[in-house]
Backbone and ligand atoms as CSV (ligand in chain L), in Angstrom:
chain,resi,resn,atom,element,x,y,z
A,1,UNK,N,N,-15.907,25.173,19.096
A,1,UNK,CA,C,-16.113,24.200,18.039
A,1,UNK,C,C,-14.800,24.016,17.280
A,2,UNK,N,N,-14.400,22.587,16.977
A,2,UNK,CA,C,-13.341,22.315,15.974
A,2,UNK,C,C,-13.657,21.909,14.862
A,3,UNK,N,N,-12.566,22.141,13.952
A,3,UNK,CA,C,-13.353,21.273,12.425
A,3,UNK,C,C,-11.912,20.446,11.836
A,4,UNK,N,N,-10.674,20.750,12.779
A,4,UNK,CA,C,-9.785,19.197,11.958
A,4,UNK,C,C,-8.568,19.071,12.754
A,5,UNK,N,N,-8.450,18.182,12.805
A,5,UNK,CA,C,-7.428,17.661,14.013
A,5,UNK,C,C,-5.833,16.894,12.532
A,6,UNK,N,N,-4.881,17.198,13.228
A,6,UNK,CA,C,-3.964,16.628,12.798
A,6,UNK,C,C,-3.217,15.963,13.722
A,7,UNK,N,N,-2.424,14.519,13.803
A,7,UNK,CA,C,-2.070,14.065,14.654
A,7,UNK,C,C,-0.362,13.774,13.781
A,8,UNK,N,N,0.186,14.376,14.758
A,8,UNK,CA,C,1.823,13.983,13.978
A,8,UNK,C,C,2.653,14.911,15.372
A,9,UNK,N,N,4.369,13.496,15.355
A,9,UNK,CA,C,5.194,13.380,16.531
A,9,UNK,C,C,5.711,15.057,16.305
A,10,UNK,N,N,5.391,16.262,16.893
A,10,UNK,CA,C,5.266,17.521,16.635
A,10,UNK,C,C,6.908,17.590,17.320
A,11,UNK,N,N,7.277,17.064,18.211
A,11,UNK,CA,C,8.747,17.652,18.925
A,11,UNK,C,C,9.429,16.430,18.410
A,12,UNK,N,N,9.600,15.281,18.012
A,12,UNK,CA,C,10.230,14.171,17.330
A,12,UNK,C,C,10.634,13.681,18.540
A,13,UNK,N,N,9.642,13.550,19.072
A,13,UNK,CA,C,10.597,12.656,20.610
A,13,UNK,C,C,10.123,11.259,20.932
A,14,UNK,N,N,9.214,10.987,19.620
A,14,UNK,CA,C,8.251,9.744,19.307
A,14,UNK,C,C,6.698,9.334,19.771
A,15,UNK,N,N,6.204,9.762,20.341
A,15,UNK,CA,C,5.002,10.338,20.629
A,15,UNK,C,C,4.399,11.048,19.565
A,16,UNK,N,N,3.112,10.589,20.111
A,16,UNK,CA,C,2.551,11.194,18.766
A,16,UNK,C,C,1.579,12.726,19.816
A,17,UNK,N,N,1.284,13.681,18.900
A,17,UNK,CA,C,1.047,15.378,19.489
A,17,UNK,C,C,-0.404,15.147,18.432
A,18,UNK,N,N,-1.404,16.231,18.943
A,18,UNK,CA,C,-2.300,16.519,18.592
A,18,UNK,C,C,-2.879,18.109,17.977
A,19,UNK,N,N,-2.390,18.560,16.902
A,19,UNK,CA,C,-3.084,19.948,16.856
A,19,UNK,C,C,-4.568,20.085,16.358
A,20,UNK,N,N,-5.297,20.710,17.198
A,20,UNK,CA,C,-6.527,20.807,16.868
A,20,UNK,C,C,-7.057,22.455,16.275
A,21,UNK,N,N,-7.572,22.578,14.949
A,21,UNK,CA,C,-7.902,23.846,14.616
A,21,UNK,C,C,-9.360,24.036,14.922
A,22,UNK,N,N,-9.485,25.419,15.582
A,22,UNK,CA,C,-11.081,25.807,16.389
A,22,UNK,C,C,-11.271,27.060,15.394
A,23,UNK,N,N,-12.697,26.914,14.996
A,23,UNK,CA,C,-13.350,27.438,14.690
A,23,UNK,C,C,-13.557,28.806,15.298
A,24,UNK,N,N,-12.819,30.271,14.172
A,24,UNK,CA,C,-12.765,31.489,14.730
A,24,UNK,C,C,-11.895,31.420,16.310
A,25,UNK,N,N,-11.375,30.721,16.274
A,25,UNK,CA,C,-10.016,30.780,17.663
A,25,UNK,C,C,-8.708,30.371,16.873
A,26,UNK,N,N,-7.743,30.023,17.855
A,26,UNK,CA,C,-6.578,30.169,17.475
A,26,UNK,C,C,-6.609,28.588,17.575
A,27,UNK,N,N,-5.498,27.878,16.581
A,27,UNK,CA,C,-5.461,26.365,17.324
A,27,UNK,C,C,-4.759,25.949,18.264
A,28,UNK,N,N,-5.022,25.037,18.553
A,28,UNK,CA,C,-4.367,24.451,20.168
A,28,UNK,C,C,-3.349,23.238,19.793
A,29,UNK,N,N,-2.239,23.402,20.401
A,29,UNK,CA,C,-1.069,21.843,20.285
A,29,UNK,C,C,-1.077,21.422,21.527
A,30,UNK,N,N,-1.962,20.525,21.182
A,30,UNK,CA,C,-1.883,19.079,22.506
A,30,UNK,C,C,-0.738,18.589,22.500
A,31,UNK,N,N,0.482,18.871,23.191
A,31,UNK,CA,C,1.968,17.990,23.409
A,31,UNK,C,C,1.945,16.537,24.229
A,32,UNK,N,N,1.762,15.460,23.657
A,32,UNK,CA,C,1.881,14.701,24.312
A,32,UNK,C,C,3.524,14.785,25.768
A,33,UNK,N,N,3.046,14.877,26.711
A,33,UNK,CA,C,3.928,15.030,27.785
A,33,UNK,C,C,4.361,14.136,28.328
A,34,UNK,N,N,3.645,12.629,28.494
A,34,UNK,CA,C,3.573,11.937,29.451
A,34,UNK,C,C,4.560,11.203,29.465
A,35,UNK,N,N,5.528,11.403,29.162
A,35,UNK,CA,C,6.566,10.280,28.980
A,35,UNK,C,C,6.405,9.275,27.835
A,36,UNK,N,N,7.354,8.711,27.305
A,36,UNK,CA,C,7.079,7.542,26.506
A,36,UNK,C,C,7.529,5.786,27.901
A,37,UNK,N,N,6.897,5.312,27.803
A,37,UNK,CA,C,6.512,4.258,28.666
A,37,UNK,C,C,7.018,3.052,27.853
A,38,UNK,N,N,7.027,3.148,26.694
A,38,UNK,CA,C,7.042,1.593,25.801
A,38,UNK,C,C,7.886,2.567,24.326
A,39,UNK,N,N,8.448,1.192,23.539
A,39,UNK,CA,C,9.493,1.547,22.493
A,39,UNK,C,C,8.600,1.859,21.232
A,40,UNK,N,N,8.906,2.455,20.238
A,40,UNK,CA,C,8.415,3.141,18.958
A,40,UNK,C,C,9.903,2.796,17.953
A,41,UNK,N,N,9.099,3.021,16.638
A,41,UNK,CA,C,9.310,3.376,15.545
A,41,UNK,C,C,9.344,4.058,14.610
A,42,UNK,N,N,9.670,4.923,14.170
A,42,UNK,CA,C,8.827,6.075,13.319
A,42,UNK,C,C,9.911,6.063,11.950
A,43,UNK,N,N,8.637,5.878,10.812
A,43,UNK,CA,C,8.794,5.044,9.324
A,43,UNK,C,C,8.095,6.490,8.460
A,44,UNK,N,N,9.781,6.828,7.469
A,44,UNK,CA,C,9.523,7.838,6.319
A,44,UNK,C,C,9.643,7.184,5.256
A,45,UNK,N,N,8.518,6.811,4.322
A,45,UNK,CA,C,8.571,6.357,3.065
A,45,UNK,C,C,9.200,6.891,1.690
A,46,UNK,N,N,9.774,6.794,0.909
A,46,UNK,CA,C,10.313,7.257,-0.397
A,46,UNK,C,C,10.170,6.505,-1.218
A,47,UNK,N,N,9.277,7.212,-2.182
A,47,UNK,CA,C,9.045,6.065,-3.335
A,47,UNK,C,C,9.993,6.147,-4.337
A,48,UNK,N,N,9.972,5.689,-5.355
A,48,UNK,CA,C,11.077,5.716,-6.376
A,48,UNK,C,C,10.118,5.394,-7.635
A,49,UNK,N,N,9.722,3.866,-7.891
A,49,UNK,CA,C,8.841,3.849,-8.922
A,49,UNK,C,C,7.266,4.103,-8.393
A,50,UNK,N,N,7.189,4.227,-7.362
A,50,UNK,CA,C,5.889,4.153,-6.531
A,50,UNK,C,C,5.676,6.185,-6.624
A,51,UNK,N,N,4.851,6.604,-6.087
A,51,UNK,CA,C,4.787,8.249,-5.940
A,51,UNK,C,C,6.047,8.663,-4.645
A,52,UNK,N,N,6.310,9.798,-5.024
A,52,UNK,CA,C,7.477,10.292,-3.916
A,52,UNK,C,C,8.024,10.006,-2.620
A,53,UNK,N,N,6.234,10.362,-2.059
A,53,UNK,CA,C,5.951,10.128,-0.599
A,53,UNK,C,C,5.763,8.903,0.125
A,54,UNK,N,N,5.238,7.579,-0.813
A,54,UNK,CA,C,5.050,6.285,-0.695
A,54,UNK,C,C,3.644,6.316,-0.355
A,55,UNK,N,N,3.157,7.535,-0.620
A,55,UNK,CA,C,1.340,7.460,-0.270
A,55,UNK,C,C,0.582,5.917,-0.770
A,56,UNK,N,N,0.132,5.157,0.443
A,56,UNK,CA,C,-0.537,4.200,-0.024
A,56,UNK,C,C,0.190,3.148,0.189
A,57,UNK,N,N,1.390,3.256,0.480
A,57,UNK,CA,C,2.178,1.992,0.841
A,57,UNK,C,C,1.817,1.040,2.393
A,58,UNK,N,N,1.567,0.416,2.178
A,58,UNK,CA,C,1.120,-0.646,3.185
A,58,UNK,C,C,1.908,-1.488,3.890
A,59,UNK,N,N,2.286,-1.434,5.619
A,59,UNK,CA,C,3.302,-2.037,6.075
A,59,UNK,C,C,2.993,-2.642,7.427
A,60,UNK,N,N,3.449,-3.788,6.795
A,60,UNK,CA,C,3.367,-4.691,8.588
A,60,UNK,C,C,4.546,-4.775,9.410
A,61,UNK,N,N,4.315,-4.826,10.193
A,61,UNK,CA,C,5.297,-4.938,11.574
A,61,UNK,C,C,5.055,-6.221,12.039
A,62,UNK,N,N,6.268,-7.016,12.436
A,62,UNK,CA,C,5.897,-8.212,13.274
A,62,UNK,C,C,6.719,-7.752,14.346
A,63,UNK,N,N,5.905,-7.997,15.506
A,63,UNK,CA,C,7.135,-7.789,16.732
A,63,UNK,C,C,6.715,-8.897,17.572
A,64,UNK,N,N,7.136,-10.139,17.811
A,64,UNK,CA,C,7.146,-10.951,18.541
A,64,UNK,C,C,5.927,-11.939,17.790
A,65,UNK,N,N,5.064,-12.278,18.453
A,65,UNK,CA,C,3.971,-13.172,18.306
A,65,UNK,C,C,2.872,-11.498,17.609
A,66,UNK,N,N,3.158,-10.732,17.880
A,66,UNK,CA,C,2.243,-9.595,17.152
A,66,UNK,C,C,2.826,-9.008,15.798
A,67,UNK,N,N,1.272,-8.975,14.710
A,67,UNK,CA,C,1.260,-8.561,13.701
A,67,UNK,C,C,0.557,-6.991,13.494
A,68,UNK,N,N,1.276,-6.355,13.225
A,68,UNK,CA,C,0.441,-4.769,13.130
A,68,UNK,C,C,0.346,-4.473,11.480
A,69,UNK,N,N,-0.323,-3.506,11.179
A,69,UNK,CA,C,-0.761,-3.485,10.044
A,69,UNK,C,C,-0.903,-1.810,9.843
A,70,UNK,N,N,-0.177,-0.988,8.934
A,70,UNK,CA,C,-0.354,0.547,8.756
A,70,UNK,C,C,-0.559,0.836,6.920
A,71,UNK,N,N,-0.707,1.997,7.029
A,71,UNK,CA,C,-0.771,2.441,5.689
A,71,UNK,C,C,-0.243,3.795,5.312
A,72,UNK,N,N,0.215,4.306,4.472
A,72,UNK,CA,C,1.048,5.697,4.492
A,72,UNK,C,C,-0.025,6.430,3.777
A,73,UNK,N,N,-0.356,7.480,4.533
A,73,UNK,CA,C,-1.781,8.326,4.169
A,73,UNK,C,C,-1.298,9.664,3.888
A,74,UNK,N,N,-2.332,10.659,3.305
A,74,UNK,CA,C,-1.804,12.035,3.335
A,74,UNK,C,C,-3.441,12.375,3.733
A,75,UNK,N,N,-3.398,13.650,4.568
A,75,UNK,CA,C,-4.744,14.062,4.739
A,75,UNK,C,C,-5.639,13.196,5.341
A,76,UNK,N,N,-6.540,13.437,6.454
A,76,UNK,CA,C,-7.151,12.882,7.504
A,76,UNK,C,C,-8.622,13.497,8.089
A,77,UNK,N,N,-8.150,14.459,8.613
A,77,UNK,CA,C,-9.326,15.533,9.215
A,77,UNK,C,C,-9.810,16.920,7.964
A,78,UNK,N,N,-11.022,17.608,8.053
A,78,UNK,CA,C,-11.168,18.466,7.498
A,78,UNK,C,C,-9.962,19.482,7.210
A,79,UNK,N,N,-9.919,19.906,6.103
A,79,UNK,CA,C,-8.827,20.771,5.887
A,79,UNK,C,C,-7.262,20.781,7.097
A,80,UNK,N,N,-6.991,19.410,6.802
A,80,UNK,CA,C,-6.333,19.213,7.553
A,80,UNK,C,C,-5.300,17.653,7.015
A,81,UNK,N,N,-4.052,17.641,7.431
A,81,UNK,CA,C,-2.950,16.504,7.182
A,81,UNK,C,C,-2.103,16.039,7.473
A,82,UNK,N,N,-2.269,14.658,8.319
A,82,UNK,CA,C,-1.042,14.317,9.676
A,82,UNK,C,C,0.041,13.790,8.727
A,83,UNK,N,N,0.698,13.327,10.250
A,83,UNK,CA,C,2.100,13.741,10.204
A,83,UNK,C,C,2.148,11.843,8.960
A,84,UNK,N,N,3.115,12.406,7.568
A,84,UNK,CA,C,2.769,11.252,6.636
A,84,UNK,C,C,3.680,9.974,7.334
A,85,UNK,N,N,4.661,10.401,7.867
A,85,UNK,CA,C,5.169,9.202,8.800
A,85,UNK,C,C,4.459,8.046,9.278
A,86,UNK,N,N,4.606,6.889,9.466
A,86,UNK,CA,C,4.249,5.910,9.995
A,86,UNK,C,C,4.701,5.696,11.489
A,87,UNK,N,N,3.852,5.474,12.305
A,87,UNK,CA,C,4.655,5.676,13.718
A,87,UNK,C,C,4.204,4.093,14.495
A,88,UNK,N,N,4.943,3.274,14.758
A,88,UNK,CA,C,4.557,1.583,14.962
A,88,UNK,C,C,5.182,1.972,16.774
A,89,UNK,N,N,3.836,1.316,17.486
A,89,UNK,CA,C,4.353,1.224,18.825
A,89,UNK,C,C,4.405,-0.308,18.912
A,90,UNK,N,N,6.044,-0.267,19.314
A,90,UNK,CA,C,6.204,-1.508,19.633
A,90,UNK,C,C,6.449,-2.041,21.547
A,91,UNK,N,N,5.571,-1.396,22.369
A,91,UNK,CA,C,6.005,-2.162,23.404
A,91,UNK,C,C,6.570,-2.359,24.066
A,92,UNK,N,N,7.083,-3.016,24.822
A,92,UNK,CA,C,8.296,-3.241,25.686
A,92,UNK,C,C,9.575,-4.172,24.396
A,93,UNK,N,N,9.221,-4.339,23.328
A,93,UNK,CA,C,9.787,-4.839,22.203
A,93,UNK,C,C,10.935,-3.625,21.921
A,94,UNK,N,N,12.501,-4.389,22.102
A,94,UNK,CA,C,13.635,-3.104,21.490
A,94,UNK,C,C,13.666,-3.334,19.717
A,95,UNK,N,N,13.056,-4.121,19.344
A,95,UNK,CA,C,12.790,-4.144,18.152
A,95,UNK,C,C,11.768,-4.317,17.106
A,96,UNK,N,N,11.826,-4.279,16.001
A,96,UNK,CA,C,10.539,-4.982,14.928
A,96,UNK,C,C,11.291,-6.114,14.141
A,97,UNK,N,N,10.907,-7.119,14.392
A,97,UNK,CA,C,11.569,-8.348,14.229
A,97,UNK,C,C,11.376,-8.381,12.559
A,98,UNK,N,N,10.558,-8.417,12.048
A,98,UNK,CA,C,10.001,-8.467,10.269
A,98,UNK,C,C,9.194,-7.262,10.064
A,99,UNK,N,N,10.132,-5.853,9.081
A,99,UNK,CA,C,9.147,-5.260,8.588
A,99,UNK,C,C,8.948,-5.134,7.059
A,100,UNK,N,N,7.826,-5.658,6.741
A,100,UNK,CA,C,7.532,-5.599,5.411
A,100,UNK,C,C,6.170,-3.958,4.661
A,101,UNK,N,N,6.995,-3.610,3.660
A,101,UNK,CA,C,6.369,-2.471,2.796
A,101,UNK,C,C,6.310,-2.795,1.435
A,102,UNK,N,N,4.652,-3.025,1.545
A,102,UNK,CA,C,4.201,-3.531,0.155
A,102,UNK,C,C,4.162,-2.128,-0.574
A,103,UNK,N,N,4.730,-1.734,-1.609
A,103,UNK,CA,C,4.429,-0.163,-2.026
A,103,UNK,C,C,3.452,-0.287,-2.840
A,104,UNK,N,N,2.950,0.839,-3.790
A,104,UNK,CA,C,2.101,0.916,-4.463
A,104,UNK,C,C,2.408,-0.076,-6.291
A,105,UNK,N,N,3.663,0.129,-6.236
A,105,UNK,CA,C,4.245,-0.257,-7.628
A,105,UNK,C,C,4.036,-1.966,-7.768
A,106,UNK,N,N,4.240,-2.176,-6.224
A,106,UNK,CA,C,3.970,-3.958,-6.044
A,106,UNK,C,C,5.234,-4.401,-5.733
A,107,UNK,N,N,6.250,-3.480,-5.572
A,107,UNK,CA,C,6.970,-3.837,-4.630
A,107,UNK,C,C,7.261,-3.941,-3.809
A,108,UNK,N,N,8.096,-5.225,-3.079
A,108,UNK,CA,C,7.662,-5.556,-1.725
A,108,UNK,C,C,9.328,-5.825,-0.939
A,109,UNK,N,N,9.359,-4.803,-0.166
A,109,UNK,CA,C,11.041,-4.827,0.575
A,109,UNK,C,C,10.683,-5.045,2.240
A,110,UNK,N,N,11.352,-6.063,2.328
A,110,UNK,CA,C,11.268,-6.747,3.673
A,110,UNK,C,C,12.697,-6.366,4.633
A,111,UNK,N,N,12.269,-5.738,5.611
A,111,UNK,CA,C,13.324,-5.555,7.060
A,111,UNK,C,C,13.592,-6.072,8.281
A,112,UNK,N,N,14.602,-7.146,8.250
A,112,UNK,CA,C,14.416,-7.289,9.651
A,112,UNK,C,C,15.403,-6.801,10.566
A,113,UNK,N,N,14.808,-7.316,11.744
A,113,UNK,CA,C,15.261,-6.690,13.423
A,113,UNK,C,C,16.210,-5.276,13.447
A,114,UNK,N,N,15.170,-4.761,13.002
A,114,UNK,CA,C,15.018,-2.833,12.833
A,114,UNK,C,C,15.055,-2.559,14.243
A,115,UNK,N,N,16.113,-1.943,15.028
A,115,UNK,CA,C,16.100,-1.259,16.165
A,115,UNK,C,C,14.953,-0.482,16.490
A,116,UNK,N,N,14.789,-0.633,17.976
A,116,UNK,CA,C,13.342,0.400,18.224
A,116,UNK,C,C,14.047,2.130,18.364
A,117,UNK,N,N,13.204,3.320,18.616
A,117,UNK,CA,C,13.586,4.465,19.268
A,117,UNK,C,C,14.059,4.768,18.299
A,118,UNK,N,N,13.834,4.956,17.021
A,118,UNK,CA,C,14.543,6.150,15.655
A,118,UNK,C,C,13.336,6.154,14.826
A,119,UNK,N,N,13.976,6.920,13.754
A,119,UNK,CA,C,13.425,7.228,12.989
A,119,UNK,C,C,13.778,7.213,11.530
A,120,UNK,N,N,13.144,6.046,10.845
A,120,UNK,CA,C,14.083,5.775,9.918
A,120,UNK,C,C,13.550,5.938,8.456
A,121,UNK,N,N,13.999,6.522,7.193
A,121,UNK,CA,C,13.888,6.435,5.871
A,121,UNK,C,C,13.917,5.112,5.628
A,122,UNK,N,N,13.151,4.552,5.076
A,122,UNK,CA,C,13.157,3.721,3.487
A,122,UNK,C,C,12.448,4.223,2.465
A,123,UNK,N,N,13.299,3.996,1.591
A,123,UNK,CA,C,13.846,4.028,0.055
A,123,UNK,C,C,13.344,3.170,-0.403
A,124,UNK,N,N,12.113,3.003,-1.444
A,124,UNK,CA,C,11.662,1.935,-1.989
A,124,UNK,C,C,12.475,1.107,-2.902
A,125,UNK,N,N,12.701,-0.608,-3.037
A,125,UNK,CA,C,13.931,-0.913,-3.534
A,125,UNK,C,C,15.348,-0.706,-3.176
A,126,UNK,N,N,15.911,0.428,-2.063
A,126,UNK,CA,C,16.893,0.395,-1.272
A,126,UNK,C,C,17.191,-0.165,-0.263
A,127,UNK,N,N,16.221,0.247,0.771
A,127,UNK,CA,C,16.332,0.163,2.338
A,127,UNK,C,C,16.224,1.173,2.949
A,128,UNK,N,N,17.064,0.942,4.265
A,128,UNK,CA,C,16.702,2.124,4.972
A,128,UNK,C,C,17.425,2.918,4.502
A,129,UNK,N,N,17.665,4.387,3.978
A,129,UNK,CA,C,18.826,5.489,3.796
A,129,UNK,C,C,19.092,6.167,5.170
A,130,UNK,N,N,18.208,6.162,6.148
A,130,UNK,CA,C,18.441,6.938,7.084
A,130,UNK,C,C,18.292,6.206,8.165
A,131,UNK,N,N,18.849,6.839,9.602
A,131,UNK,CA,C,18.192,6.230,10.647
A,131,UNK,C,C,19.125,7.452,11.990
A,132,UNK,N,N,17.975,8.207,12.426
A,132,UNK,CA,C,18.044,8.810,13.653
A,132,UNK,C,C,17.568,7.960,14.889
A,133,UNK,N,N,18.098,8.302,15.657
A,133,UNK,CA,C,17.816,8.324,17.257
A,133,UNK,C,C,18.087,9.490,17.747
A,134,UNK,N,N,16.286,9.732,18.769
A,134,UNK,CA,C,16.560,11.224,19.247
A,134,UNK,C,C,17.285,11.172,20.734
L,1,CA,CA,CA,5.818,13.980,20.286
């Protein structure tokens, strides 16, 4: 028996990993293995006038003729809290053509043609501060 699953990119290789905690056992890390097949994004929020983490910040992705839609959460499963990152699969898309992050404060900072395959900070009211590729 399990009672809470957390889902967050556990080796940063953009994929998203699964740890599941079992009841009186030990927990298990599902590594996603399979290769990555299609391009990603992976989005760290910083608030400034908004809360720290950007909890609650709301962000669309446009990548081509597609509109995606996320939200920056904390806590998910029973006693349990994925990874707060935003992780946007974009596809055979090397980019996100328009990304917009409505934060909590009501501010609204728009990005475009954000490279795919990193991992990038925004800074609410800045931009991006960071940007890895693994
Ligand atoms: Ca992973």
């Amino acid at each position: 028996m399990s009672r809470g699953a957390t889902f967050a990119d556990y080796d940063n290789d953009g994929d998203a990993d699964i740890l599941v905690m079992n009841l009186g056992g030990r927990p298990q890390l599902l590594r996603n293995e399979g290769g990555n097949q299609n391009h990603w994004l992976t989005l760290r929020s910083v608030g400034t006038r908004s809360n720290r983490d950007g909890v609650g910040a709301r962000i669309t992705a446009i990548i081509g003729s597609q509109r995606k839609n996320y939200e920056v959460k904390c806590g998910s499963s029973y006693l349990s809290s994925s990874d707060i990152r935003v992780q946007i699969g974009l596809g055979k898309s090397l980019k996100v053509d328009r990304l917009e992050i409505r934060w909590p404060s009501k501010q609204v900072d728009i990005l475009e043609n954000v490279a795919a395959n990193r991992f990038i900070v925004v800074k609410e009211g800045v931009g991006i501060i960071s940007e890895i590729s693994p």
